[in-house]
C-alpha positions in Angstrom: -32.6 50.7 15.4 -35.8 48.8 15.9 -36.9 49.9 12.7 -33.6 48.5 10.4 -34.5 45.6 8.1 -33.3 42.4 9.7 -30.2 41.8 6.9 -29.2 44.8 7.4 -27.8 43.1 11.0 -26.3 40.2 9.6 -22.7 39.9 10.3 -20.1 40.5 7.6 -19.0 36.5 7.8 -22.6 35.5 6.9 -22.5 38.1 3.8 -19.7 36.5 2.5 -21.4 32.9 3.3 -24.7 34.4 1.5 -22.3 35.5 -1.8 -20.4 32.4 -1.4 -24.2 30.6 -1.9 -25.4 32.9 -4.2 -22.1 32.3 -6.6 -22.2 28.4 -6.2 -25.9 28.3 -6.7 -25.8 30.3 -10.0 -22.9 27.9 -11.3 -25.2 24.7 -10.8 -27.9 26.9 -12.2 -26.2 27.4 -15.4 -24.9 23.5 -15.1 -28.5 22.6 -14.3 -29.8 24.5 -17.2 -27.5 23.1 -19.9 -29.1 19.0 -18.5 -32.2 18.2 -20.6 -33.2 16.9 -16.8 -37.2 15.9 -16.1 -36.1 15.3 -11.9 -37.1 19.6 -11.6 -40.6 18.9 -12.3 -40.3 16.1 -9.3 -39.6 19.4 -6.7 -42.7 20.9 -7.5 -44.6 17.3 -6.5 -45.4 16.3 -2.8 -45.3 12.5 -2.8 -45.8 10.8 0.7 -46.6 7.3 -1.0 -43.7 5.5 0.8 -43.1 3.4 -2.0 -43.1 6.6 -4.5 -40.5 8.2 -2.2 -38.3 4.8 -3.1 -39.1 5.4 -6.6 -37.3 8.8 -6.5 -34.3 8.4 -4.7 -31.0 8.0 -6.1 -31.5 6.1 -9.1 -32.5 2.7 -7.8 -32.2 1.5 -10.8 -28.8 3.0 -12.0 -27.6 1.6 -8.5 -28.8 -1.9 -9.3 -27.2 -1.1 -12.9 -23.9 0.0 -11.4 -24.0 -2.9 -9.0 -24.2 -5.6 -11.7 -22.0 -4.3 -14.2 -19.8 -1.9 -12.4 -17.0 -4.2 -13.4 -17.1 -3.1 -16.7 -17.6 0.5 -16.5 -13.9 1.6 -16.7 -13.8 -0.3 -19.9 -16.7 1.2 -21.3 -15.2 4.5 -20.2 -12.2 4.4 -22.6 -14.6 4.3 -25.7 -16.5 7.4 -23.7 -14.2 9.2 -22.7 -10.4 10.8 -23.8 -8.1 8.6 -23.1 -5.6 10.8 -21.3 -6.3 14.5 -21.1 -3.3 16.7 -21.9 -0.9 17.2 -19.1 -2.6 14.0 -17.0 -2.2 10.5 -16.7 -4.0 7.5 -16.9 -5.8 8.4 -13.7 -6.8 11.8 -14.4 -9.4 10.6 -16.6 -11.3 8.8 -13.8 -10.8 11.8 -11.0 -11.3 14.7 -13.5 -15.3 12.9 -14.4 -17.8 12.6 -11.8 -19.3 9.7 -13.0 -16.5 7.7 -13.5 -15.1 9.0 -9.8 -18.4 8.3 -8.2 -18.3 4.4 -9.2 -14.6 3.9 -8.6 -15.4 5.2 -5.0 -18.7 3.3 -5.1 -16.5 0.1 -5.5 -13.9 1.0 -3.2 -16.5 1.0 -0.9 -18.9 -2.0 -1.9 -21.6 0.8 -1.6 -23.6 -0.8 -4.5 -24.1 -4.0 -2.9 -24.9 -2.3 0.2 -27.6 -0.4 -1.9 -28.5 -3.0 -3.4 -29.7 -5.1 -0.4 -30.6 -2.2 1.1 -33.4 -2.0 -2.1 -34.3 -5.9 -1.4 -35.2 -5.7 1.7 -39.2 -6.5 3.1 -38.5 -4.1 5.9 -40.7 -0.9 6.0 -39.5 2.4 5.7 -38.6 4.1 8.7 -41.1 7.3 9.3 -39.9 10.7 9.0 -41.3 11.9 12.6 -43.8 14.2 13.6 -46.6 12.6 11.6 -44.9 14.1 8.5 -44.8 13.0 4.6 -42.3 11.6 3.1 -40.8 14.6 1.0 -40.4 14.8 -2.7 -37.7 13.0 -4.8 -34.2 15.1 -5.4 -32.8 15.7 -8.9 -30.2 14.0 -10.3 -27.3 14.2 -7.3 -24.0 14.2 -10.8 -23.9 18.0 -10.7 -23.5 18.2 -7.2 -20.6 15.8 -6.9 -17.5 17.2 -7.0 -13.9 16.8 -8.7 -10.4 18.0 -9.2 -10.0 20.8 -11.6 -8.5 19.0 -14.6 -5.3 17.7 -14.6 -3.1 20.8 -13.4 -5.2 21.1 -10.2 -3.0 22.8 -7.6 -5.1 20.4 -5.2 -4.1 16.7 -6.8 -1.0 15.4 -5.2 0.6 15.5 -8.6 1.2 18.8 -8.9 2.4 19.1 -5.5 6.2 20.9 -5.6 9.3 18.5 -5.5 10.1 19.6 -2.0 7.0 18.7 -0.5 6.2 15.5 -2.2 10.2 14.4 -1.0 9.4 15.2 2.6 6.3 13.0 2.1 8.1 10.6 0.9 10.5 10.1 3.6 7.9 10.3 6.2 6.6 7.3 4.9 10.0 6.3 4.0 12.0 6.2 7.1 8.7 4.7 9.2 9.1 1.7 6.4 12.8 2.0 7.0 12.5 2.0 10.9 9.7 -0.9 10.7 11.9 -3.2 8.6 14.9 -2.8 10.7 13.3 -4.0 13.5 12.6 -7.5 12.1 16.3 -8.3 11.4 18.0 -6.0 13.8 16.3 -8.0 17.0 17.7 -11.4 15.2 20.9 -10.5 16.5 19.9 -11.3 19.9 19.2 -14.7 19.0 22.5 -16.2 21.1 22.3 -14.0 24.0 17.9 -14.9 24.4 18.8 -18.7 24.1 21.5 -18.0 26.9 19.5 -15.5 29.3 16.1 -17.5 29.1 17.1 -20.9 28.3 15.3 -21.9 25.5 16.3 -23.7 22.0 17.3 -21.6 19.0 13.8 -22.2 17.3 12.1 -20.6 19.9 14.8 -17.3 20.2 14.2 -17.6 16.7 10.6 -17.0 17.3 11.2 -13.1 18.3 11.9 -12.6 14.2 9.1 -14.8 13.1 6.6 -13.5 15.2 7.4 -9.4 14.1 7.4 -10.7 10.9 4.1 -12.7 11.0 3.0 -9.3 12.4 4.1 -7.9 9.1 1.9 -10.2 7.3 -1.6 -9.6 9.0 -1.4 -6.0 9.7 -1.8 -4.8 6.1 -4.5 -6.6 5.4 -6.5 -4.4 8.1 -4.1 -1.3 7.4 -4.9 -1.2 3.3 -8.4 -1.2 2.9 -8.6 1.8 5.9 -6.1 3.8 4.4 -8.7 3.5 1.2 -11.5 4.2 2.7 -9.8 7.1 6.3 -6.5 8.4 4.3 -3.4 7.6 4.3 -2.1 9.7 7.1 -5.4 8.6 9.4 -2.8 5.1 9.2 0.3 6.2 9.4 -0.3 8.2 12.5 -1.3 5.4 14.9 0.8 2.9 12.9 3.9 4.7 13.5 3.0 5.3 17.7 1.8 2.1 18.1 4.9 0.5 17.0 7.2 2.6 19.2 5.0 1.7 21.8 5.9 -1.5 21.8 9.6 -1.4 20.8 10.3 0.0 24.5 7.7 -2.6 25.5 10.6 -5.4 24.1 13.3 -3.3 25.2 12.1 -3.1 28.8 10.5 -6.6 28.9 11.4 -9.1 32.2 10.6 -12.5 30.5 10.5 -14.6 27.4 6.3 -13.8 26.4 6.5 -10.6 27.3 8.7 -10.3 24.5 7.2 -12.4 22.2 4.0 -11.1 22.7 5.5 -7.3 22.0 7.2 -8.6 19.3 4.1 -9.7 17.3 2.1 -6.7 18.3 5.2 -4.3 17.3 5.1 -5.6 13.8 1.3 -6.1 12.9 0.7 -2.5 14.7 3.3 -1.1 12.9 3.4 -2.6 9.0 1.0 0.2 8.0 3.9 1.7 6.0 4.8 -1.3 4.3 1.5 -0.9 1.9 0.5 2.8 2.7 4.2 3.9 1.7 3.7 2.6 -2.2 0.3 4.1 -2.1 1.4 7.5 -1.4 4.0 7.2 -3.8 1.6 6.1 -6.4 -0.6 9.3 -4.6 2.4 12.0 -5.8 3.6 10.4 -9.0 2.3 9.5 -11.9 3.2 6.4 -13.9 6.3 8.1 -15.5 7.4 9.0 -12.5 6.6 6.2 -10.3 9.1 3.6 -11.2 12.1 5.5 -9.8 9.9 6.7 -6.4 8.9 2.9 -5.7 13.1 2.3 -6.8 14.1 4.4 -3.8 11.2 2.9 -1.5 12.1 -0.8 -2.4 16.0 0.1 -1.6 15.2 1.3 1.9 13.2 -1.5 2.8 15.7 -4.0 1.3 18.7 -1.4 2.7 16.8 -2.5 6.6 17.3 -6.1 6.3 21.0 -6.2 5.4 22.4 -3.2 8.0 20.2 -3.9 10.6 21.9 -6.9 11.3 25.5 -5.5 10.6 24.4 -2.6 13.3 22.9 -5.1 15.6 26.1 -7.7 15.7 28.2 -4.5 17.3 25.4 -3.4 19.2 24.7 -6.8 21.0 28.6 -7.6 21.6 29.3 -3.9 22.9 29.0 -4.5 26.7 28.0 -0.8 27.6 25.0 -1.9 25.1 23.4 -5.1 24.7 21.0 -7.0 23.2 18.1 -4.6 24.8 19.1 -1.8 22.3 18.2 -3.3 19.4 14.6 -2.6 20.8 15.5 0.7 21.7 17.6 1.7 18.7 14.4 0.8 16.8 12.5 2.6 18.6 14.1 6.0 18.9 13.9 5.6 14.9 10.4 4.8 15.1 9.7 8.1 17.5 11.5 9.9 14.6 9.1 8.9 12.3 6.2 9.4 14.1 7.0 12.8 14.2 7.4 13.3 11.0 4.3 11.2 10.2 2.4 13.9 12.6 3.7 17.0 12.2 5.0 16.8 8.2 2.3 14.0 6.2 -0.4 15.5 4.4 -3.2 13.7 3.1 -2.3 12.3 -0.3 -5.4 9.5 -0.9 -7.1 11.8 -4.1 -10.3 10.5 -2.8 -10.0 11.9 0.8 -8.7 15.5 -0.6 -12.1 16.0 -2.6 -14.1 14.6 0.6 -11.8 18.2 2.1 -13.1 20.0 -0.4 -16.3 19.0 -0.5 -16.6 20.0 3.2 -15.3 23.2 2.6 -18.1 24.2 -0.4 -20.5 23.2 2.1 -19.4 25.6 5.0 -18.5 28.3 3.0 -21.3 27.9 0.3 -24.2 26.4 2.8 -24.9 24.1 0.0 -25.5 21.0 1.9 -26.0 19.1 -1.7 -22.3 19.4 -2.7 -20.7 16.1 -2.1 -17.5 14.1 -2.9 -17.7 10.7 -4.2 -16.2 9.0 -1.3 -18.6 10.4 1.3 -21.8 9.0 -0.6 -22.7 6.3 1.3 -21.5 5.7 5.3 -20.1 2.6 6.3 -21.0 0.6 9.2 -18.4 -1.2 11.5 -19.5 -4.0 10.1 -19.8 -3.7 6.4 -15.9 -2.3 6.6 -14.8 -5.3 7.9 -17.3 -7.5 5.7 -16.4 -5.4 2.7 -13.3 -3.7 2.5 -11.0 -5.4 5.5 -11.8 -8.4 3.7 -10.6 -7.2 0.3 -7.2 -8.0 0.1 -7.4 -11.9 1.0 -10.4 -11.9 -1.9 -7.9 -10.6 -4.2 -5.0 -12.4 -2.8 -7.2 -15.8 -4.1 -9.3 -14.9 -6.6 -6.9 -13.0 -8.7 -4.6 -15.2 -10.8 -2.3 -12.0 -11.6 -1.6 -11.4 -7.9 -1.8 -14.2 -6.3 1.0 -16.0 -9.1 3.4 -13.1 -8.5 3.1 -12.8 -5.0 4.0 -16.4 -4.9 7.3 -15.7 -6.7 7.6 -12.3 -4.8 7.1 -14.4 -1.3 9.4 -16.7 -1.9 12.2 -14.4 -3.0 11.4 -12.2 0.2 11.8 -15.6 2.5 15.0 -15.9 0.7 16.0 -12.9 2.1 15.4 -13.7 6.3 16.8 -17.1 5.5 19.9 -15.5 4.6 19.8 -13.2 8.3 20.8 -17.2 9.2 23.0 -18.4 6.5 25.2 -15.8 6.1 26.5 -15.8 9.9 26.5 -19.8 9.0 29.2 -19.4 6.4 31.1 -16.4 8.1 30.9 -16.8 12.1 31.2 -20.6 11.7 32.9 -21.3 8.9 35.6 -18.4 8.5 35.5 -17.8 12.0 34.7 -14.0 12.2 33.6 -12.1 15.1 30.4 -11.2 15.5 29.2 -7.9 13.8 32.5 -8.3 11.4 30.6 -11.7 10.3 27.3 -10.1 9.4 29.8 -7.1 7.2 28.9 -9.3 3.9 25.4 -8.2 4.1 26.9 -4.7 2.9 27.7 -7.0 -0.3 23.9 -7.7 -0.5 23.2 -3.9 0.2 25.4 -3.3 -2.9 24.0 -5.3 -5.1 20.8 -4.2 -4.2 21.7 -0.4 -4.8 23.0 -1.1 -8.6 19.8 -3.2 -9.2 18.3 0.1 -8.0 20.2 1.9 -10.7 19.6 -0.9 -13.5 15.4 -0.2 -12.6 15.6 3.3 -12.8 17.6 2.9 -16.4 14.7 0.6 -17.1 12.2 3.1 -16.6 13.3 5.0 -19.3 12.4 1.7 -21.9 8.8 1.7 -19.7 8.3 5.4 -20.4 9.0 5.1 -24.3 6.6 1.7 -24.4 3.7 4.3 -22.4 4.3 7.0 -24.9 3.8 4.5 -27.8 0.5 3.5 -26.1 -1.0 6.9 -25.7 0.3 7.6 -22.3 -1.6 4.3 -20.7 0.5 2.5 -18.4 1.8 -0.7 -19.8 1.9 -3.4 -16.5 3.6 -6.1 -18.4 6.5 -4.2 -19.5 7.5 -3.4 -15.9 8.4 -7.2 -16.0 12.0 -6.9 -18.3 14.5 -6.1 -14.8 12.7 -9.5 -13.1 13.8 -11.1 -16.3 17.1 -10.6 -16.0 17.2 -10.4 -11.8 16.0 -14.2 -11.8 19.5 -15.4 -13.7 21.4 -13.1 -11.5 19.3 -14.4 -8.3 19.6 -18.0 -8.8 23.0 -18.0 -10.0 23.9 -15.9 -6.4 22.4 -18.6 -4.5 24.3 -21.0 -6.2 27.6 -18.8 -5.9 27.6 -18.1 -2.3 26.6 -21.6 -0.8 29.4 -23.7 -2.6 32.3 -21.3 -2.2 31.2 -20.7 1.1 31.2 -24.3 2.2 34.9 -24.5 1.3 36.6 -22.3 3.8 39.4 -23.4 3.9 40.3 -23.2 0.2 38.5 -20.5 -1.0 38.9 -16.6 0.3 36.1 -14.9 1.9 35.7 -12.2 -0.8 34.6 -15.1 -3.3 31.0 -15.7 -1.5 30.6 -12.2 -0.3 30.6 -11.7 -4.4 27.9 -14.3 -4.5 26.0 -11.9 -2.2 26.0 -9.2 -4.0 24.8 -11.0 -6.9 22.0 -12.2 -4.6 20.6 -8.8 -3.5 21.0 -7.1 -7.2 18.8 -10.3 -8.3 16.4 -9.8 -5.6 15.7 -6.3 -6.3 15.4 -6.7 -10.0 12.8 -9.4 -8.9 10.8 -8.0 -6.1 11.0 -4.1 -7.1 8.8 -5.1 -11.1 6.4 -7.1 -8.6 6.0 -4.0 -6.7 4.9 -1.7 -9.7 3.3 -4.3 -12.0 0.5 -5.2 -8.9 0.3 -0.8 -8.6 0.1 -1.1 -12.5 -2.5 -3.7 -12.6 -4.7 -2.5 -9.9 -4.6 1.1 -9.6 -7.3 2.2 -7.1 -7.0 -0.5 -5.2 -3.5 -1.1 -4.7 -3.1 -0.5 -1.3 -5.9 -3.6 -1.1 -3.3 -5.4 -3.8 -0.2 -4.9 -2.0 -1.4 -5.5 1.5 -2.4 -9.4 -0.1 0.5 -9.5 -1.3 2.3 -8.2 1.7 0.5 -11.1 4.0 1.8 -13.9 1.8 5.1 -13.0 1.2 5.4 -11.7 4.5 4.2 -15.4 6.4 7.1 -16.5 4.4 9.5 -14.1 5.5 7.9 -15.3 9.0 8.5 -19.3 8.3 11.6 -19.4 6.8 14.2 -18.4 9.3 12.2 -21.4 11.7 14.1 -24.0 9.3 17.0 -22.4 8.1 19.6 -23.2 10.9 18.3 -26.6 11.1 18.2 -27.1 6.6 22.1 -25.4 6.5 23.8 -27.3 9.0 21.7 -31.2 8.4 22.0 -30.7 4.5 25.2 -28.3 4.6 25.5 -25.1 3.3 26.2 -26.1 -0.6 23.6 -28.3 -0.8 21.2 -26.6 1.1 22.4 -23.6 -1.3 21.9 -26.3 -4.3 18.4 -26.8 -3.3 17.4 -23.0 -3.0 18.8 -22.7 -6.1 16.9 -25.6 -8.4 13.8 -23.6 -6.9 14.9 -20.0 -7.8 15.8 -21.9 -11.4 12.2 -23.6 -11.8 10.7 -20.3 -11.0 12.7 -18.2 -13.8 9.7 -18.8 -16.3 7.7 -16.8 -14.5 8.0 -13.3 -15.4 8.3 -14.2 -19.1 4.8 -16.1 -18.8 3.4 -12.6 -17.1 4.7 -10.8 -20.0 3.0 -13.0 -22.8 0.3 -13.8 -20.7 -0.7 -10.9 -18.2 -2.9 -8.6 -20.6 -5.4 -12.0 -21.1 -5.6 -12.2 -17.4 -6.0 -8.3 -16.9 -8.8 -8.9 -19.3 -10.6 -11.6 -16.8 -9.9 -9.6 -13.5 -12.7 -8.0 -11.5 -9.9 -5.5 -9.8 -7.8 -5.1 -13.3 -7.3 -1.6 -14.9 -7.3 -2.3 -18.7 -6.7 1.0 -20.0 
């Protein structure tokens, strides 16, 4: 036995690895081949010059290249490159070539800066060990990057089957769903924390402004990670975290403990509210988009208004109390943990390859294959300095989202000021019971479902305007339903407050109307603001939405603080009046994105002009 050749030992897992190789390496071969390519003739030089060995890295001078005008590439790709392969979308032509995916993930990243300064530095280069050379340059690293297999790749998240892209879909779903119930369905324990703890009914408020001030700095740290770890890599802890501290309210002996759990509960747990749309934009493409982001938008509208219609009973049933509206909010977050563990996939395009990648390498033994996302590794540091930082630096120095965010913000305020003006006008002024008082916000709920309906009929206008521009999206003509929704809105504001004011004359079906004008403006408004910032910004719109999510989100926080005190010092109709003349100045302002927004597209750093 002795006397065998030594591969004739070799197991039959490392024959298949060797064949594996040996088929991969005759692939690049023949790839290799086809490059008119001077980097071979660098294998066959030795070159321990330390400054050489610089010379034949990576392209120094591409980096530097890529670094300064990296803004413009995608722009310069569309006269390169088709603009839509057959059977894609307008992403396919990024992810489907390896130079285009290399710099998108390269700026999703900031790993051209970092090679950039890495390249300016005085500091010597580190030694190899062992008193050794520095060995000789590598060829070009494009051939060993790797990509999805043109548009019908069984691997993108597109072409995953309908049943698996809807049970990804309401994992995220129902951890948005179970996350936005919590900030209105505690609210409800406003009377009964004044009462138990004796405090003022700005600080009992406090336990809704604080989860919802959560809301608003959470996604700034949970939307860059989910870029850079994956979407589930969020949703996992996101999801536990919050649960974990839902039973921390629920169980809580004293006023900070419950404010501080409160806070914590929603900036651990508003990973959904930004990773959700991503995932969506992950499965769908732009046809198909519109109506999953609909159905997302109506479940995390559909929180606000039955949360507190579920929480009224819930606090006035005495075998309950005001404790379960921790626990009830809990035992829905626990169900979506679950599904967030054991159902999620990883849907981020960029962390699939990164999967693939590392299953060439094992299986091939190539250690050159790479995916684009895994080219450079990120310090602690430069992901906070880089990426966390992201979605305030678009939040300001975009003009496109940081206008509609203002006008999405303010409608979303609108919407936790009414968790206080509605019981206003009903409890006090009709003199319902609680729980039956807080029944109007199925009004809301309504209106918010046929403005559902009324996007989804849209989408059919948005799909004929993308056909007619060669299967591009068009961002701007998202904006036609927020046309329309900011009559509806304003005139709902008006509506409700004056007929509500006048109780006595006036039967309480008249501003429950008014409500459900409200919520099918508000949904015509905030649902176009969704998709146009996905539209706009593409690659980084988890980065997008989580700036816009901390802005609208700190008004969602502020404006339940003043709206018991501005209703009852100003009375409802002309508090109402007052919401109203704003909702009215701001009705401009989707018509001025529509004339305006390609121009600024044009200007943006972030902006996908395709």
């Amino acid at each position: 036995m002795s006397s065998q050749p030594a591969n004739s030992s070799t197991s039959s897992g490392e024959q298949k690895k060797d064949e594996n190789r040996d088929h991969a390496t005759s692939q690049f071969d023949t790839s290799l081949s086809q490059r008119d390519d001077d980097s071979s003739d660098e294998l066959t030089n030795s070159n321990p010059d330390p400054e050489a060995f610089v010379g034949h890295k990576e392209s120094d001078s591409d980096s530097h290249q890529a670094g300064t005008d990296n803004e413009d590439l995608e722009r310069d790709a569309v006269e390169t490159y088709d603009p839509i392969p057959e059977g894609g979308d307008e992403l396919t032509r990024y992810e489907s070539s390896a130079a285009l995916s290399r710099s998108l993930s390269r700026r999703l990243t900031g790993a051209d800066k970092l090679i950039e300064e890495a390249n300016n530095t005085d500091e010597p280069l580190p030694k190899m060990g062992g008193d050794r050379p520095y060995p000789p340059g590598l060829p070009d690293r494009s051939p060993y990057a790797i990509q999805f297999d043109g548009p019908l790749d069984p691997l993108h998240p597109h072409n995953y089957s309908l049943i698996k892209k809807i049970f990804f879909t309401a994992s995220v779903g129902l951890a948005a769903l179970s996350v936005s119930m919590g900030s209105a369905f505690f609210a409800e324990s406003q009377e009964v924390i004044m009462e138990k703890f004796h405090v003022g009914a700005t600080t009992a408020t406090l336990g809704t402004s604080l989860f919802v001030f959560g809301f608003a700095s959470g996604p700034v740290i949970w939307g860059p990670l989910c870029e850079l770890f994956g979407r589930k890599t969020v949703m996992v802890p996101s999801t536990f975290g919050y649960v974990c501290f839902s039973f921390a309210v629920a169980t809580a002996k004293d006023l900070q403990t419950i404010m501080i759990c409160r806070f914590f509960a929603g900036f651990v747990g508003a990973a959904p509210l930004v990773v959700a749309p991503a995932v969506m934009a992950d499965l769908f493409s732009a046809k198909a988009r519109g109506t999953a982001i609909a159905v997302f938008a109506m479940v995390l509208f559909g929180g606000p208004m039955l949360a507190p219609i579920l929480g009224g009973f819930t606090v006035k049933n005495p075998g309950l109390g005001w404790r379960w509206t921790s626990y009830f909010c809990a035992l829905i977050g626990v169900l979506s943990f679950l599904m967030n563990t054991l159902v999620l996939e990883e849907t981020h395009h960029a962390i699939i390859l990164t999967q693939k990648a590392e299953k060439l390498r094992r299986r091939t033994g190539n250690w050159g294959i790479f995916a684009p996302h895994e080219e450079v590794n990120l310090s602690f540091r430069e992901i906070v300095e880089k990426n966390i930082t992201r979605p305030i630096v678009m939040l300001v120095t975009e003009p496109i989202l940081l206008l509609i965010t203002i006008y999405n913000a303010f409608i979303y305020g609108m919407l936790y000021l009414f968790l206080t003006a509605i019981p206003l006008i009903f409890l006090g002024n009709y003199r319902f019971s609680q729980g039956v008082a807080e029944l109007p916000y199925l009004a809301m709920l309504i209106g918010i479902f046929f403005g559902g309906l009324t996007i989804i009929f849209f989408e059919k206008r948005y799909n004929r305007a993308m056909d007619a521009n060669g299967g591009k999206p068009v961002p701007e003509e998202r904006l036609p339903p927020m046309m329309v929704g900011s009559f509806f809105f304003a005139g709902g504001i008006f509506w409700l407050g004056w007929a509500g004011d006048y109780a006595d004359r006036v039967p309480w079906i008249v501003p429950t109307l008014g409500a459900g004008f409200i919520g099918y403006g508000l949904i015509l408004i905030f649902l176009p603001c969704l998709n146009y910032i996905i539209d706009c910004y593409l690659f980084f719109a988890a980065s997008a939405l989580a700036g816009n999510t901390f802005l609208r989100s700190a008004f969602g926080a502020v404006f339940p603080l003043f709206a018991r005190q501005m209703f009852e010092s100003m009375q409802i109709k002309w508090a109402s009046t007052l919401l109203g003349c704003v909702a009215i100045v701001m009705i401009p302002v989707p018509f001025l994105f529509y004339k305006y927004g390609r121009r600024l597209r044009d200007k943006s750093k972030y902006a996908f002009v395709l």
